[in-house]
ZAGUMAR-54101 format. One line per field, with one value per residue (C-alpha): residue number from 0; residue in one letter; x, y, z. Coordinates in steps of 0.25 Angstrom, whole numbers. Example, Ala and Ser with C-alpha at 12.3 -4.5 7.8 and 13.67 -1.06 7.14 Angstrom:
kolfi = 0, 1
timi = a, s
east = 49, 55
north = -18, -4
up = 31, 29
end
This chain:
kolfi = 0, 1, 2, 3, 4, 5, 6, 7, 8, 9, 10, 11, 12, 13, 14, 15, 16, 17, 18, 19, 20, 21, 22, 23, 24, 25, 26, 27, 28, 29, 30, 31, 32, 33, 34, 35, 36, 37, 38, 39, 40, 41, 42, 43, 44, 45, 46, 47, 48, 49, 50, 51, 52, 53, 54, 55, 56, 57, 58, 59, 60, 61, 62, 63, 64, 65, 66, 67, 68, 69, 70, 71, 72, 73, 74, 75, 76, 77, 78, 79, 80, 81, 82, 83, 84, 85, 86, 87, 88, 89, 90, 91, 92, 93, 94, 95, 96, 97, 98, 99, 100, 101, 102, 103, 104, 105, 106, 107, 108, 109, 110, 111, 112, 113, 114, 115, 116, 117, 118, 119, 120, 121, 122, 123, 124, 125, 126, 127, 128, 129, 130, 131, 132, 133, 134, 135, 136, 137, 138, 139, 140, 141, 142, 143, 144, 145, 146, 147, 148, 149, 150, 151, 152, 153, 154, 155, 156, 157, 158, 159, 160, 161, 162, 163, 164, 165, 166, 167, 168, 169, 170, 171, 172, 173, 174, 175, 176, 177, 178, 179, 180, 181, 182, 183, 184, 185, 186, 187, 188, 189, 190, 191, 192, 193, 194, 195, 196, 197, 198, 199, 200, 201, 202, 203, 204, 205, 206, 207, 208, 209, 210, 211, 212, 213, 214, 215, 216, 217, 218, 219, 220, 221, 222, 223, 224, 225, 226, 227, 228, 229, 230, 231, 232, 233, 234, 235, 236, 237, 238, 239, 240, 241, 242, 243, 244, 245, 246, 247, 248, 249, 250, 251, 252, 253, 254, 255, 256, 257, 258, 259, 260, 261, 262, 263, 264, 265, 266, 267, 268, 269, 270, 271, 272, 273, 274, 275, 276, 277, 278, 279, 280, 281, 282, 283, 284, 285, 286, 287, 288, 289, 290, 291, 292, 293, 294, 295, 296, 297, 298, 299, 300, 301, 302, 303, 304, 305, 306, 307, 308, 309, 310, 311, 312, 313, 314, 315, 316, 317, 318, 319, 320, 321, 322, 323, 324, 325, 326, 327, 328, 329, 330, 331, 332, 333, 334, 335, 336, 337, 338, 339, 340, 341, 342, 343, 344, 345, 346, 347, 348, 349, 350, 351, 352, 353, 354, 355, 356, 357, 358, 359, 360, 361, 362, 363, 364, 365, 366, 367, 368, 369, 370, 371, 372, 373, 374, 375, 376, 377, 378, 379, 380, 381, 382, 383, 384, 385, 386, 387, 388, 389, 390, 391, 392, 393, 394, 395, 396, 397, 398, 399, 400, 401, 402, 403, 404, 405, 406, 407, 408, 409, 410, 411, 412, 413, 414, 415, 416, 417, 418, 419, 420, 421, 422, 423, 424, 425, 426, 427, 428, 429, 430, 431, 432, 433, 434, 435, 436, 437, 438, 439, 440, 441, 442, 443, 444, 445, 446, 447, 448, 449, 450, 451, 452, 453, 454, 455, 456, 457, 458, 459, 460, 461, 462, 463, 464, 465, 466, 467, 468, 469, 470, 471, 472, 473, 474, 475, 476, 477, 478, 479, 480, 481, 482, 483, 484, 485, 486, 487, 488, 489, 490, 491, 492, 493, 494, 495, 496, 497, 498, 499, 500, 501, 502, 503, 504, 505, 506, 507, 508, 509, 510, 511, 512, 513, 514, 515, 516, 517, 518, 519, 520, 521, 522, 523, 524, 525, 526, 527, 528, 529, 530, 531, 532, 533, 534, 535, 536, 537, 538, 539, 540, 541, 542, 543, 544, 545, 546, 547, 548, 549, 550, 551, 552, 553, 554, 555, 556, 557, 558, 559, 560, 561, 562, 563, 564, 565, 566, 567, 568, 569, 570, 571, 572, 573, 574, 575, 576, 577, 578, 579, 580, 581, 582, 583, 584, 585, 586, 587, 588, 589, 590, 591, 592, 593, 594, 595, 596, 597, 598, 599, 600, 601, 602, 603, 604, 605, 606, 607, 608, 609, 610, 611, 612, 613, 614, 615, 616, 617, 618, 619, 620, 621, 622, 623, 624, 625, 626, 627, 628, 629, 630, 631, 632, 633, 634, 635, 636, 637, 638, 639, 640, 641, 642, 643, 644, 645, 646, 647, 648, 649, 650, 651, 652, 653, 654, 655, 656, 657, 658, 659, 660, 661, 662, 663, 664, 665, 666, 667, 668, 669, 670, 671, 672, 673, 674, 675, 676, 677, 678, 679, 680, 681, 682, 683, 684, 685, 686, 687, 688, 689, 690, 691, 692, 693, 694, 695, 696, 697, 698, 699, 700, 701
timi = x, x, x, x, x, x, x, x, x, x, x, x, x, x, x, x, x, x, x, x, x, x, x, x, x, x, x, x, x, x, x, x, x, x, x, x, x, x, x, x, x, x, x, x, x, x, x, x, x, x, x, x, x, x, x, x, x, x, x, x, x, x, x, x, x, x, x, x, x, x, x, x, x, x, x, x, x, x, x, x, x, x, x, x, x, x, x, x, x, x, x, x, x, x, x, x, x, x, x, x, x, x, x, x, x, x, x, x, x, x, x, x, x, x, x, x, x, x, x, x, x, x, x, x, x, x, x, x, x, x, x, x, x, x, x, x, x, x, x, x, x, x, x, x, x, x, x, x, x, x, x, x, x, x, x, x, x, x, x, x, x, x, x, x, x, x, x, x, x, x, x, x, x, x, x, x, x, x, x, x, x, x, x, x, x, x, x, x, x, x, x, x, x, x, x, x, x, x, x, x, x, x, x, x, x, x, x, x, x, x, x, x, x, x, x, x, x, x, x, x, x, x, x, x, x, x, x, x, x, x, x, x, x, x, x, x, x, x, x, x, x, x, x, x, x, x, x, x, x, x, x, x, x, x, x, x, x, x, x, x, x, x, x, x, x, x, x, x, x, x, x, x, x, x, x, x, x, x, x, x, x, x, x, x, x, x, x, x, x, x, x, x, x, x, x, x, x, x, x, x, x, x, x, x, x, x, x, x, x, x, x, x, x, x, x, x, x, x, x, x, x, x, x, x, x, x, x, x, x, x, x, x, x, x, x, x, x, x, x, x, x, x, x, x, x, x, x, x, x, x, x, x, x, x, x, x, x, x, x, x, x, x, x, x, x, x, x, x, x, x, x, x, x, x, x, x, x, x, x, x, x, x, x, x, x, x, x, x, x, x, x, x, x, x, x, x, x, x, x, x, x, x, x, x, x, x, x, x, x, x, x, x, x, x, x, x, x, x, x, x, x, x, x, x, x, x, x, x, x, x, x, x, x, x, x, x, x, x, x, x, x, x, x, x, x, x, x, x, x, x, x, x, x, x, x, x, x, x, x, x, x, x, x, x, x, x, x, x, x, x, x, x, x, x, x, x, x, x, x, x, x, x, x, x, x, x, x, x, x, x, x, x, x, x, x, x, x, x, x, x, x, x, x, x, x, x, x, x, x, x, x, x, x, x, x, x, x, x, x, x, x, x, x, x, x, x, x, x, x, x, x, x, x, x, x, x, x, x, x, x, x, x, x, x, x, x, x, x, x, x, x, x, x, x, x, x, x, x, x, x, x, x, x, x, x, x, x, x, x, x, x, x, x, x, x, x, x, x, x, x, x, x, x, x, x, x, x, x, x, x, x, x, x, x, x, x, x, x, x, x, x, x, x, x, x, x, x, x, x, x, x, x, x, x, x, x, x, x, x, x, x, x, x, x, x, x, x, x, x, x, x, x, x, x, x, x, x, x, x, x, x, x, x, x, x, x, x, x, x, x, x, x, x, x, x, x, x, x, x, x, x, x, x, x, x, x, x, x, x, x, x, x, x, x, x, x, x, x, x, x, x, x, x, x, x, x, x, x, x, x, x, x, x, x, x, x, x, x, x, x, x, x
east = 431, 440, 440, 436, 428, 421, 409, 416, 414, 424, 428, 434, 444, 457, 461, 447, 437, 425, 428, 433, 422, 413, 420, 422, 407, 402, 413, 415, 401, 413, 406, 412, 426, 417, 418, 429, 434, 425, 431, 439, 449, 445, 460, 474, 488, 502, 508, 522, 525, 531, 534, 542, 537, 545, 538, 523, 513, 499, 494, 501, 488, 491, 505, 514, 526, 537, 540, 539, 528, 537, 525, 511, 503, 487, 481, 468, 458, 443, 436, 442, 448, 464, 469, 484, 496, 509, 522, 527, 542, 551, 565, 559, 549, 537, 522, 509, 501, 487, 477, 462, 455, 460, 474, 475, 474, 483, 494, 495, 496, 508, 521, 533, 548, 540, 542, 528, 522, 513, 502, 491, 488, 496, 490, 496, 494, 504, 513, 516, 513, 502, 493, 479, 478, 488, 489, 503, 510, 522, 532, 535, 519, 519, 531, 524, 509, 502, 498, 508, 508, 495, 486, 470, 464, 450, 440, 440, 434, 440, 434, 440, 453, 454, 453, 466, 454, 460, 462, 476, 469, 457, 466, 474, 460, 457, 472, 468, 456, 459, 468, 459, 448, 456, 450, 437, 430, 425, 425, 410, 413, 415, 432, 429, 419, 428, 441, 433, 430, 443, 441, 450, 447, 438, 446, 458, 452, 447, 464, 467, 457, 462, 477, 481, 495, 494, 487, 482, 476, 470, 462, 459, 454, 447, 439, 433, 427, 422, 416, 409, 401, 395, 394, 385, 377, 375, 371, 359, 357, 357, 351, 340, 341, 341, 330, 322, 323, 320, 307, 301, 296, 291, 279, 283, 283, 283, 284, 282, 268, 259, 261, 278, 278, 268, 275, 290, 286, 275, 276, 291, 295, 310, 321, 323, 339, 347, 348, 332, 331, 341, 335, 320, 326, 333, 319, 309, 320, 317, 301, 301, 305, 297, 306, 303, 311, 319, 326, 332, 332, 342, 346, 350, 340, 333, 336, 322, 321, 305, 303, 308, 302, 287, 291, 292, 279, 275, 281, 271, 260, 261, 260, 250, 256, 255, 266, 269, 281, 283, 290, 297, 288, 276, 281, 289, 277, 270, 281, 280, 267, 265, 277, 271, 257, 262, 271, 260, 245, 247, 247, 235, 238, 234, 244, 242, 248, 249, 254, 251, 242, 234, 219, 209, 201, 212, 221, 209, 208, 222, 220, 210, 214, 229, 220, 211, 225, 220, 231, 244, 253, 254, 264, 268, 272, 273, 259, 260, 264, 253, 246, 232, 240, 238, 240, 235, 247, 260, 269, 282, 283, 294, 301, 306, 316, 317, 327, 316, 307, 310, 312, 301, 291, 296, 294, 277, 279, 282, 268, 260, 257, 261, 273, 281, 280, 293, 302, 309, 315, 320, 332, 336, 349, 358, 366, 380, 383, 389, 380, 367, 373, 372, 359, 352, 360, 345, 340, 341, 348, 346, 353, 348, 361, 357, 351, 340, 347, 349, 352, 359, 368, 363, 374, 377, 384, 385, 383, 383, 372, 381, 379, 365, 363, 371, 360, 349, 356, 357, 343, 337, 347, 339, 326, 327, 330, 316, 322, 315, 324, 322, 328, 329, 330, 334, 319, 325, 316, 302, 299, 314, 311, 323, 325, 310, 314, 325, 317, 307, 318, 326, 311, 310, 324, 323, 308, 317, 326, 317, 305, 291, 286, 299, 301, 292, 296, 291, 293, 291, 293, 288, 278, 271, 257, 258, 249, 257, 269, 264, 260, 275, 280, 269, 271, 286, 286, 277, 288, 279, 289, 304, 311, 306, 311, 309, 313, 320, 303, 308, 321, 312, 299, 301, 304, 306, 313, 315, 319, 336, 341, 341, 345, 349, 349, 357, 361, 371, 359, 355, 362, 367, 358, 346, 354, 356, 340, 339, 346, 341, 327, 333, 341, 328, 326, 335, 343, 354, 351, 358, 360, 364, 368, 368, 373, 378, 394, 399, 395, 400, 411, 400, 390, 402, 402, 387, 387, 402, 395, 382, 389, 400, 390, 376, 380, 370, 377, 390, 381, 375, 392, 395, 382, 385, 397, 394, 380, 383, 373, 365, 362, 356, 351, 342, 332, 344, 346, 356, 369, 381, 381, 387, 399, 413, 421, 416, 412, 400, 408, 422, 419, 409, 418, 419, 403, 401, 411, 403, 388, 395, 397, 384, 377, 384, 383, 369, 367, 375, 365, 356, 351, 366, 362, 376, 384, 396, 390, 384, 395, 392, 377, 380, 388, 377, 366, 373, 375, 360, 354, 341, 340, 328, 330, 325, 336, 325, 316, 321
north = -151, -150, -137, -124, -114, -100, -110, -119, -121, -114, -128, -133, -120, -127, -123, -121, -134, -137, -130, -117, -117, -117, -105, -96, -98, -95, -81, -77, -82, -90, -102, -103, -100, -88, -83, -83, -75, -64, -64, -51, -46, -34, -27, -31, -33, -31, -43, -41, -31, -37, -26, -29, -30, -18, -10, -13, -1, -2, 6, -4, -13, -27, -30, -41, -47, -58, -65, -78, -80, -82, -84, -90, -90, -93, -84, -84, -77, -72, -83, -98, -92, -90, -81, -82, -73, -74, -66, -64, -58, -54, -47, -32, -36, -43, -43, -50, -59, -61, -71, -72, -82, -96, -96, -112, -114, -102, -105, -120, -115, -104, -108, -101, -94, -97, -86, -80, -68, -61, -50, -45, -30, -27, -18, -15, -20, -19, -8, -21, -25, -37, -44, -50, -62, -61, -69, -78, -86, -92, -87, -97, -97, -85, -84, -96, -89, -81, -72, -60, -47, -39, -49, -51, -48, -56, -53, -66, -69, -74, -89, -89, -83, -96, -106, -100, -89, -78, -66, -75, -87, -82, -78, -90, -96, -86, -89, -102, -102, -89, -97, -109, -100, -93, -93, -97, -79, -75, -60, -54, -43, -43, -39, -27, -22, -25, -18, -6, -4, -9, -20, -31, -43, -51, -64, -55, -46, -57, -62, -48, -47, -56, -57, -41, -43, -27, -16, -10, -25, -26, -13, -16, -30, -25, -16, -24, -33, -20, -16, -31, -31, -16, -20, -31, -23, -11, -20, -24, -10, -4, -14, -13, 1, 0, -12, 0, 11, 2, -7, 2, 15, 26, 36, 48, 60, 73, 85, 94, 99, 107, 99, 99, 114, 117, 111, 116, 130, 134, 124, 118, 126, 127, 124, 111, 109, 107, 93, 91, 98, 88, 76, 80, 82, 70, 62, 71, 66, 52, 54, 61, 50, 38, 30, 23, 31, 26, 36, 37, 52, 50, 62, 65, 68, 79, 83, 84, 71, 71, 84, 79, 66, 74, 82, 69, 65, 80, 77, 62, 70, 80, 68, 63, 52, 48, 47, 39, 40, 28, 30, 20, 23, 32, 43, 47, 44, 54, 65, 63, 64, 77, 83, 80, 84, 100, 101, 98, 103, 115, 104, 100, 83, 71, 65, 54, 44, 30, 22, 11, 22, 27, 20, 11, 22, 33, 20, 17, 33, 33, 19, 25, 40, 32, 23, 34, 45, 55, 53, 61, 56, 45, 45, 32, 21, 6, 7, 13, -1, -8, -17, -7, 5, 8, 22, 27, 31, 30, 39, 40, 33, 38, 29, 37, 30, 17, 9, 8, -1, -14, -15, -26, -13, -4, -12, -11, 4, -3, -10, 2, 7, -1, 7, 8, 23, 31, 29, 38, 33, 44, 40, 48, 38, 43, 32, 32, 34, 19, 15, 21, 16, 3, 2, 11, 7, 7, 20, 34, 43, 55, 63, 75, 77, 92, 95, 109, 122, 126, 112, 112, 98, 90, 91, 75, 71, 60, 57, 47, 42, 49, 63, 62, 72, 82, 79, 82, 96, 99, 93, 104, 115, 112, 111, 123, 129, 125, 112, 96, 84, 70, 58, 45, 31, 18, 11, 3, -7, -3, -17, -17, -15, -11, 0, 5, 6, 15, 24, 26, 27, 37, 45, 45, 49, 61, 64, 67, 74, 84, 85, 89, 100, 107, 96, 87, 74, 65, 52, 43, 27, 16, 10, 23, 23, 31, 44, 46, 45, 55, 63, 65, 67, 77, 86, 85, 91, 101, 104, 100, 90, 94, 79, 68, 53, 43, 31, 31, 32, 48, 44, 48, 56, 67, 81, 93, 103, 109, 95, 97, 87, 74, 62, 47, 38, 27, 30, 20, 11, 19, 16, 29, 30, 31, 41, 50, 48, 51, 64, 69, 72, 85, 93, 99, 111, 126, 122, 116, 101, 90, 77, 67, 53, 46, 32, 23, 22, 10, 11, 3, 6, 6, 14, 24, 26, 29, 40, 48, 48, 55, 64, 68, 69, 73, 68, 56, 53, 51, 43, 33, 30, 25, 19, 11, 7, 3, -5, -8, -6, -15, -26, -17, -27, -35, -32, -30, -15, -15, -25, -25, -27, -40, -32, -42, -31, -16, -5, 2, 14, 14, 8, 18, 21, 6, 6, 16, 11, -2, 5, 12, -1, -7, 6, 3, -13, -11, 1, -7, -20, -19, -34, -37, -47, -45, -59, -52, -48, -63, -65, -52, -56, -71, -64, -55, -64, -71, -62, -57, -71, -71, -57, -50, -38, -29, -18, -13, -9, 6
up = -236, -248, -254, -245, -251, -244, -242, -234, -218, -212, -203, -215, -217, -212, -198, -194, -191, -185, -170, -174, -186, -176, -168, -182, -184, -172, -168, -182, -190, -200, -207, -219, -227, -233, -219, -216, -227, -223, -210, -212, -204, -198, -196, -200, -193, -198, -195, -200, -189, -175, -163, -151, -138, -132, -147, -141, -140, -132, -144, -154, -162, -164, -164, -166, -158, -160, -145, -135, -125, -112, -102, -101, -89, -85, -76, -68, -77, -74, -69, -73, -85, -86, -94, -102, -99, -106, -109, -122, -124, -136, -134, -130, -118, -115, -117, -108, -116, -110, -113, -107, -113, -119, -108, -106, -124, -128, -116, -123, -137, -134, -131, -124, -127, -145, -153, -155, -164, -156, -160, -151, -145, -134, -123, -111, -95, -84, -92, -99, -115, -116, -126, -125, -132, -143, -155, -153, -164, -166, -172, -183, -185, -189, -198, -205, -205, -217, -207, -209, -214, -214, -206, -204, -190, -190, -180, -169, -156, -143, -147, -160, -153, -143, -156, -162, -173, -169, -179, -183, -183, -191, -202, -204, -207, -217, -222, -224, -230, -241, -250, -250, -256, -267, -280, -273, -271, -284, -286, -290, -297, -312, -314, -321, -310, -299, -304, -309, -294, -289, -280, -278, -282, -272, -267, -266, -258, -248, -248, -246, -234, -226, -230, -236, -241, -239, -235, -248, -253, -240, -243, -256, -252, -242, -250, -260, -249, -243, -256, -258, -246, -248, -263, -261, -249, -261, -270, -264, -259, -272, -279, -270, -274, -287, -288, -280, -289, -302, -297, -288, -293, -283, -284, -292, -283, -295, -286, -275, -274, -264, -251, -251, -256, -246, -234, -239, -243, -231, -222, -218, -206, -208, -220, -223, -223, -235, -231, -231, -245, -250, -246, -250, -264, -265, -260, -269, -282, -278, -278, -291, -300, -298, -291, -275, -265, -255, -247, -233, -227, -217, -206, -193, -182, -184, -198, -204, -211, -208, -214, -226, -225, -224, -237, -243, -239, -245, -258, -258, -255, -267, -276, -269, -262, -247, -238, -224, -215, -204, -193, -183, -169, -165, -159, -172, -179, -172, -172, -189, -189, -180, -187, -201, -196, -190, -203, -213, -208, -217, -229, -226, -227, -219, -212, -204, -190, -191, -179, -170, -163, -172, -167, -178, -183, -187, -192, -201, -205, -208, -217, -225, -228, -232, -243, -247, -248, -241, -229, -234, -224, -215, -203, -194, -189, -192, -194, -208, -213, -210, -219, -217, -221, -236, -244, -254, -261, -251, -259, -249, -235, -226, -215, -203, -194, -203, -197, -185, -196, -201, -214, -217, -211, -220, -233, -229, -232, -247, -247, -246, -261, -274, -278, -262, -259, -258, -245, -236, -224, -214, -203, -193, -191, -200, -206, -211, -226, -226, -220, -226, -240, -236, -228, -237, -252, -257, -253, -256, -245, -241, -228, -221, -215, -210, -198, -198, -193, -179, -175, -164, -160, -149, -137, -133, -121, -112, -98, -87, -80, -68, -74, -72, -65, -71, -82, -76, -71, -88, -90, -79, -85, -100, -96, -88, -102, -107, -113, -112, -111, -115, -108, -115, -108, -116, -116, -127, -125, -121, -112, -105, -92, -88, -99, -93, -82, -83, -90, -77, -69, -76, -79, -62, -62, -72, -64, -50, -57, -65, -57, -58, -57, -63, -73, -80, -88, -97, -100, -112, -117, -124, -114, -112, -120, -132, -129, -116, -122, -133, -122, -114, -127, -130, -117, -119, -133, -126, -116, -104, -101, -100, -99, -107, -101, -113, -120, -134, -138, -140, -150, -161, -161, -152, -157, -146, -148, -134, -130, -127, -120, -124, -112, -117, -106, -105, -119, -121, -125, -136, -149, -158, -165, -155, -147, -158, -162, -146, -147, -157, -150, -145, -152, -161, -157, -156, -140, -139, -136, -128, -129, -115, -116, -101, -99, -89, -86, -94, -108, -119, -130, -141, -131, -128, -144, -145, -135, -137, -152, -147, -140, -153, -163, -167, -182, -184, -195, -186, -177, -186, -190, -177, -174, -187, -182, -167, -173, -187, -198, -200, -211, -222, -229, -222, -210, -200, -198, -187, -185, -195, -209, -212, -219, -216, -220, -225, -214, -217, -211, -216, -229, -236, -248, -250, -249, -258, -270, -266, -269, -283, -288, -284, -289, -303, -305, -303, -313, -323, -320, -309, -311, -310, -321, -329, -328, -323, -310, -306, -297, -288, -289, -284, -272, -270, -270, -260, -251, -250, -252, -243, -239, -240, -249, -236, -241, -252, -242, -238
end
């Protein structure tokens, strides 16, 4: 192939070929030159600095050494492997070299008493100096290679390590192939847009990327490819956006009337928080104006996002509107409804349950009091999205929990009148500012970032499965105080057999340890019918239970105030977010309430992470910023709503300032021309095109 371009295979780069093409593609997902230039390095070493053995410190990073390999030796390794050890000498001392895989290949490239440059992390064994498979070259190599100065570490892998793809050998590629490109990566942004927000031109930046010639154009080059893949995520967000609030038009809610002053003057049984007011003002200026909302209410566990939600629905009504609110499961459809129900009988209005329960005849009731209008409010499940489900006039529909629907479900909410009624969407996941930015760059945000008065923080601790019964001593010290308990197993699975069955076991367990007729105990899961289950939860609400076994069935839906103790079995297999959902099912009334999280003895790092954050913080907030990290946070612009964003080089949690200069400039190209039809932006739409080119627009839909 005669002349390479970002298209071309990457067999045909020189110094790569058909076999370690094969290997770059499979460990590394590198198909073509384009690729490869997107491999970034993810750190950088100074490699004009050379320490002398006797200088070498077990904290030292990376470091660099000039001596002679004086001894290699094969030694019997784990099973019919040998491993490499060598010793490498300069005029102050001597250092071990060890080698575990690859002994018999790396002991015929090396050669003794040859001046090498060594670099590697030295850590310490024996009270002697060694290092773990160290990059080793000669001497002369290295005077004669470009690879000097502030170097590139690229991310490899042990197989690309034993076929010379090491970080060193991974830049050499990339030194290769950049000057066979040049002149071939075409900035996209017109000149005068791009030095008004100061970015460094593009093919630069990718130069400067892999081979800094300093610090401060390493930073800026940096930069502007952070600030290009948030800008071309934006643009479609926003666009979206904007797209939104220009073809779709939205009922016209024009005030307040009987039912909302009612209910806030009469009937509201305490103050709303400053937070709350905030947030209802912010929704009532979107349904005054005749244009479609879509707003995420966002807030911690416990917070009050459904009383606001319900005044919402109030403010629909007084224009004579319906409303609807979905929610992801049963058991909390049943606790909105029952809420909604005790909070507005004295209004007077028909609200209503719709769920995979409800028999024919009452389905068919409810079918025909939505058509005719007489039905105010309709409370449910999946079931609300049914094809047989029509309103009469669907003015607002709110979305509880939405991450627990798919997003192709929620666009049936859409369907239901000619004009889509307003959406909210209520989360009780509170999600980083970056983060929210991007997954949500086309809706309205509001944060109820307040918790009601006289809140008192939930006391986390962590305990081993070997302090069980000091547990039990504290269980027995609580509910002699009048308080209830609940105790959570990790059915994740409703059919695993296992997970079952330590849920009956550990049920048996609590039953011998608390029992009858001093104590009584519930128990509730998935594979129970649904008016038994409604029926331990029902005489545990009414305290004629004080201990409640249960699956993760209870992580939403259950409100009890006595309840003070919540247990989280195994709770090293609950992910952040669930745990924090868990715990806060106590914690609602006036008592001091606890939170215990028991697991095995050997828990992994990223497990270890998930519970010391339970136990430092209630901040949900806090929570969801290392969830983020330890999960990633999903592809926000397809279906995918878990899994990394496929960003090469920004970070959602370090880069917000970037992100945000990045959603300015969107927000601006698209108010100068939202079609971006102008000639000089053709460029940054042909790249954009490109890189959405068979997604479904998915984003739109909330």
């Amino acid at each position: 192939m005669s002349q390479i371009t970002l298209h071309t295979p990457i067999e045909y780069l020189k110094g790569v070929g058909p076999s370690k093409a094969e290997l770059l593609k499979k460990e590394l997902e590198i198909f073509t030159c384009h690729d490869l230039l997107h491999l970034f390095p993810f750190r950088y070493v100074d490699r004009s600095k050379f320490y002398k053995i006797n200088e070498l410190s077990s904290m030292e990073a990376d470091v660099q050494i000039i001596g002679k390999i004086t001894k290699l030796e094969e030694q019997p390794g784990k099973g019919r492997s040998k491993r490499l050890t060598g010793r490498f000498e300069d005029e102050t001392g001597y250092v071990e070299l060890i080698w575990f895989q690859g002994a018999r290949w790396i002991k015929s490239a090396l050669k003794l008493n040859q001046e090498y440059v060594l670099f590697g992390k030295p850590s310490v064994f024996n009270n002697r100096y060694s290092f773990a498979h160290p990059e080793l070259e000669l001497m002369a190599d290295f005077k004669a290679s470009p690879l000097q100065g502030l170097q590139p570490v690229y991310p490899s892998t042990e197989k690309l390590n034993s076929r010379g793809l090491n970080a060193r050998g991974l830049a050499k590629l990339t030194k290769t192939l950049l000057p066979v490109i040049k002149g071939q990566i075409e900035d996209f942004y017109p000149e005068p847009l791009r030095e008004s927000l100061n970015l460094a031109p593009l093919e630069a930046s990718y130069f400067e990327t892999h081979f800094p010639k300093n610090l401060e154009r390493l930073e800026k080059a940096r930069y502007r490819l952070k600030f290009d893949e948030f800008l071309f995520i934006q643009l479609e967000m926003v666009r979206q956006k904007l797209v939104h609030q220009r073809d779709y038009r939205g009922f016209v809610f024009e005030g307040l009337g009987e039912k909302f002053n009612k209910f806030y003057e009469e009937v509201l049984p305490f103050e709303l928080t400053g937070a709350q007011k905030r947030v209802l003002k912010e929704i009532r200026k979107d349904l005054m104006h005749g244009r479609h909302m879509n707003r995420l209410v966002q807030g911690d566990v416990g917070s009050g996002k459904t009383i606001v939600a319900l005044m919402c629905m109030l403010m629909a009504l007084d224009n004579g509107f319906q409303a609807c609110m979905m929610a992801p499961t049963e058991i909390l459809a049943n606790q909105h409804y029952n809420g909604i129900i005790e909070l507005t009988e004295p209004l007077g209005l028909e609200v209503r349950l719709l769920t995979g329960s409800v028999k024919t005849a009452e389905r068919r009731e409810i079918h025909q009091k939505l058509e005719d209008g007489t039905l105010d409010i309709l409370i449910g499940t999946h079931a609300l999205i049914e094809d047989k489900v029509k309103f009469k006039n669907l003015g607002l529909a709110v979305v509880d929990e939405q991450h627990r629907f798919g997003v192709a479900q929620r666009a049936k909410l859409w369907k239901k009148n000619t004009l889509p009624p307003h959406v909210l969407i209520m989360t009780a996941t509170p999600i980083p500012r970056t983060l929210a930015m991007t997954a949500y760059g086309n809706l309205d945000i509001s944060v109820i970032d307040e918790l009601p008065p006289g809140r008192k923080p939930i006391t986390t601790v962590h305990r081993y499965d070997t302090n069980r019964l000091a547990v039990f001593g504290f269980l027995k010290e609580e509910i002699a105080k009048g308080r209830q308990v609940y105790i959570v197993y990790p059915l994740i699975e409703e059919s695993t057999a296992m997970d079952y069955k330590d849920l009956m076991d550990g049920y048996e367990s609590v039953v011998r340890a608390f029992p009858r007729p001093d104590y009584q105990v519930s128990i509730v899961h998935g594979k129970m019918k649904a008016a038994d289950k409604d029926l331990e939860m029902q005489r545990f609400a009414e305290g004629k239970t004080q201990i409640m076994v249960a699956t993760t069935v209870i992580e939403v839906g259950v409100n009890v105030p006595n309840a003070s103790v919540m247990i989280i079995e195994s709770s090293e297999r609950f992910g952040l977010s669930q745990l924090h959902q868990l715990r806060g099912r106590v914690g609602r009334g006036a008592e001091q309430s606890f939170c215990i999280l028991m697991t095995g003895a050997k828990l992994s790092n990223d497990a270890k992470t998930r519970i010391k954050t339970m136990v430092r913080t209630n901040d949900g907030f806090e929570i969801s910023e290392v969830d983020m990290k330890l999960r990633g946070p999903g592809d926000m612009m397809g279906t995918r709503q878990s899994g990394m964003l496929n960003l090469k080089i920004a970070d959602l949690l370090h880069d917000g300032e970037i992100l945000q200069a990045a959603k300015n400039a969107v927000v601006s190209i698209l108010k100068e021309d939202p079609q971006l039809e102008n000639p000089k932006y053709a460029r940054l739409v042909q790249v954009f095109n490109a890189k959405t080119k068979g997604k479904l627009q998915w984003g739109r839909i909330s």
